[in-house]
C-alpha positions, 0 to 999 in steps of 0.5 A: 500500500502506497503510504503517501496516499490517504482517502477523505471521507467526509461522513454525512449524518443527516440522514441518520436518526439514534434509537434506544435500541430496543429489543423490538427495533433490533428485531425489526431491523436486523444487523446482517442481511443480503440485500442484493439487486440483479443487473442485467445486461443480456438485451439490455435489460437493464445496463446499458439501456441500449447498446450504442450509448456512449461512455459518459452515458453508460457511466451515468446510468450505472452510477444511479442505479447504485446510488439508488439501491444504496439509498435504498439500502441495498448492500449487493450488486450482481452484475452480469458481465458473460451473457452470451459468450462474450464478455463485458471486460477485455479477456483473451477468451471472449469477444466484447459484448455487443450489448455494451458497444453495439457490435461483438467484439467491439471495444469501449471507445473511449477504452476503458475496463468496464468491469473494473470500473463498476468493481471499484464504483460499488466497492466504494458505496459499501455493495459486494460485487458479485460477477454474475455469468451465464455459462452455457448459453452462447447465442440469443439468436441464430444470426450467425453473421452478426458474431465476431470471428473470436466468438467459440461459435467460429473457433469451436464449432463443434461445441455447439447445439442448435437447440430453440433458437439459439446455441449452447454449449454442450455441457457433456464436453470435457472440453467445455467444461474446461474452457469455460472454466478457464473463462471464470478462472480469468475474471477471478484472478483479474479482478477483485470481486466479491463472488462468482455468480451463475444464474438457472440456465444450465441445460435449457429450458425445455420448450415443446416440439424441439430436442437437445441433441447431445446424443452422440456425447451421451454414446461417448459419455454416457457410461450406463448411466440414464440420460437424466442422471448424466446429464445432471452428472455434467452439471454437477462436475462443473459446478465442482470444478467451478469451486475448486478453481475460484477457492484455489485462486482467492478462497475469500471469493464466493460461489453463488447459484440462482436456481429455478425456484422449484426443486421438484415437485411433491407429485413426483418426488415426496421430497418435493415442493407442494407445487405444480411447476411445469418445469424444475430444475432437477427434471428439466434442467438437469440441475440438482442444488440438493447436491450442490449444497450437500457438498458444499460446492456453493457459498449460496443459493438464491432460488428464484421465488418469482411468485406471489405469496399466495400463488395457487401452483407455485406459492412464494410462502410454501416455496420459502417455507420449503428451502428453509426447511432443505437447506443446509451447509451454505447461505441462503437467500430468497430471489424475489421478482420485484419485475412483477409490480404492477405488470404481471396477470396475477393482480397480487403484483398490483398490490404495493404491499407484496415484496415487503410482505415477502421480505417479512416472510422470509425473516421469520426462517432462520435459514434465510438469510436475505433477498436478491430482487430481479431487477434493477430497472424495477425501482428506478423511478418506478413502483415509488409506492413500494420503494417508499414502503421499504425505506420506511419499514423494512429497509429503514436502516442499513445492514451488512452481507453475512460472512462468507459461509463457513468462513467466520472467525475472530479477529485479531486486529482492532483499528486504530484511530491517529492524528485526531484533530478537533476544532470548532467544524469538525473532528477528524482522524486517520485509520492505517490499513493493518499489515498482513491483513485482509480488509476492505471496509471500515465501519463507523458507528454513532450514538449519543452519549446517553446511549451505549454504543452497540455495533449490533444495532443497525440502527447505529450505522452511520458508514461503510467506507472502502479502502482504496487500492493503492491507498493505505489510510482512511481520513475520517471527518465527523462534522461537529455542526450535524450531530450530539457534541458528546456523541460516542463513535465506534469504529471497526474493520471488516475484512474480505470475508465479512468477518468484522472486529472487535470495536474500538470506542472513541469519544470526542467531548468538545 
């Protein structure tokens, strides 16, 4: 770390309000929850808004989706950077994405590294960044022509299967498995992300009339095993190899899967879901997260719980109800369909009540640990009746991401405050970053004299500030003139894990 460079960090307490730490407010508002928001970039759901925007453009939009959510407090961006074979950061193995120049294998102009950028971007507003990637899908058409000739449907023909409209991968290949290994290997490595994070397309949804055609590779391949079971057995030893290959590059670096939001159903399977889905993930994707957090290939899973509380075939309470009572091993969270709102045939959606009521549903199952909402657009200036619901009710405080699973421990380091200087305008203060440590965060906590400071009320965060690559002090500034001159202040590190550090408590009696 650069000793000559520091950060300042000014800390705005205007929008923090102290409470007297109630059992019931604590209760309310819980310390550690995943707050997460999908962003999109597939078709340009939801960044860029459209593919021929310009730098400065693309650049804007994204900063007001994060400062949106971060008002919102959110504390989780999963942003897509593979959708298609291609790649939204420069990589030896894909072609830039057409959805953010306008042309595959086109470059930013002006260049510059876009996963990079939003890396450090949402690291500064306090969000992990979860690298979100679509493995198998190669095309989201068949217009061919419209591919760059670095596209693995030119160099590598033979690993492709025409299947509805589009190509994939073919998941039985060893080959594949290893490329697109290789593909994640490379963003782990490059870049400092907080996870890797695959969505629910594996094999590909099933759709009537068409056939996945991968019976030469289950001839090959097969080894007496039905077609369902090596088919799921493909998936499984990717998902593994996934694992291993980001564990052993930066073991901090999560592994999280969004499946399909049903397993099987009860009909099939008495371990299933009282459900009635047309399609699952075991039956039709060849997806088995049972097995996927059995041995504990994955730090999370995020099942995609697109439905209404009461939905007559797949409802949002009994689905919930049903991953809490199956999981096991890893953390889980709830995806919740906030794209929903007001637009889906099922009213309940038109009710603005329906995702906080999903939100306190979920926090009554120890096992669920928080919620991913798909996606971005859905709360940019839209459904304010809902974002209003939250900030004043479920997400009145901010809150920090669990510790990444089985990875807790106890710090041994403490932060330190020196040069601290105070005046009639402010009180400041530095904090080093500690040697032969992991830290990302340092966390300030505040309230008034006439309460104790509690790091494990929410309600007493005032700021999560990023240390900077390259930099190695934090400068800290509390406006004297915002807040109780007796106010008492704790400040803590949060490492790359999650893990955080004992407090230290400060006082500044003016």
């Amino acid at each position: 770390m650069n000793n000559y460079k520091h950060i300042l960090l000014v800390i705005s307490f205007l929008t923090c309000s102290f409470s007297k730490g109630n059992a019931q407010e604590l209760v309310a508002h819980p310390k550690n929850e995943f707050r997460a928001v999908w962003i999109a970039t597939v078709a340009n759901i939801d960044w860029p808004k459209t593919s021929t925007d310009n730098v400065a453009k693309q650049k804007a939009d994204y900063l007001e989706i994060l400062d949106t959510y971060k008002k919102l407090n959110y504390n989780a961006v999963i942003v897509q950077i593979r959708s298609v074979g291609d790649a939204f950061y420069p990589s030896k193995l894909a072609p830039w994405s057409k959805y953010l120049t306008g042309k595959e294998g086109k470059a930013p102009n002006p260049y510059f590294d876009p996963l990079e950028w939003m890396i450090t971007e949402a690291h500064q507003r306090g969000f992990e960044f979860h690298a979100w990637l679509n493995p198998y899908r190669a095309t989201m058409n068949l217009k061919t022509e419209e591919l760059s000739p670095e596209h693995d449907f030119y160099k590598h023909p033979d690993w492709m299967i025409k299947y509805a409209g589009k190509y994939y991968y073919n998941p039985a290949l060893p080959e594949v498995q290893n490329h697109l290994t290789a593909v994640v290997e490379e963003v782990v490595a490059n870049y400092d992300i907080d996870a890797i994070h695959f969505d629910d397309y594996f094999y590909p949804y099933k759709v009537p009339g068409e056939k996945f055609n991968d019976a030469a590779s289950f001839i090959k391949y097969g080894d007496g095993m039905s077609l369902e079971d090596w088919r799921r057995s493909n998936v499984n030893d990717f998902v593994r190899c996934i694992a291993i290959a980001i564990k052993n590059s930066k073991p901090w670096v999560q592994f999280g899967i969004s499946p399909f939001g049903v397993w099987r159903n009860k009909s099939v399977d008495p371990r299933g879901s009282e459900t009635e889905s047309g399609q699952t993930n075991y039956d039709d994707l060849f997806a088995d997260p049972m097995a996927w957090m059995e041995y504990r290939w994955i730090d999370y899973l995020i099942p995609q719980l697109y439905w209404s509380m009461d939905h007559p075939k797949a409802s949002y309470s009994k689905l919930l109800r049903w991953w809490s009572e199956n999981s096991k091993n890893v953390a889980v969270y709830i995806g919740n369909g906030s794209y929903k709102i007001n637009a889906d045939s099922d009213k309940r959606w038109n009710n603005p009540k329906e995702i906080p009521n999903q939100i306190d549903y979920a926090r009554n199952y120890k096992n669920i640990q928080g919620n991913a909402f798909f996606s971005a657009k859905s709360f940019i200036n839209r459904n304010q009746s809902v974002t209003k619901l939250l900030t004043e009710n479920q997400y009145k405080y901010p809150a920090l991401p669990i510790v990444v699973p089985n990875s807790v421990k106890k710090m041994v380091i403490v932060p330190t405050p020196t040069n601290i200087v105070t005046d009639s305008l402010s009180t400041r203060f530095n904090v080093q970053y500690p040697l032969y440590s992991k830290v990302r965060y340092l966390m300030v906590y505040s309230a008034p004299s006439s309460i104790k400071i509690d790091i494990n009320d929410a309600t007493q965060i005032s700021n999560k500030i990023a240390y900077k690559q390259n930099s190695d002090t934090v400068e800290v500034v509390i406006p004297t003139n915002k807040f109780d001159k007796n106010a008492t202040y704790a400040i803590t590190f949060i490492d790359y894990y999650g893990n955080e550090s004992e407090p230290t408590e400060l006082q500044f009696a003016q």
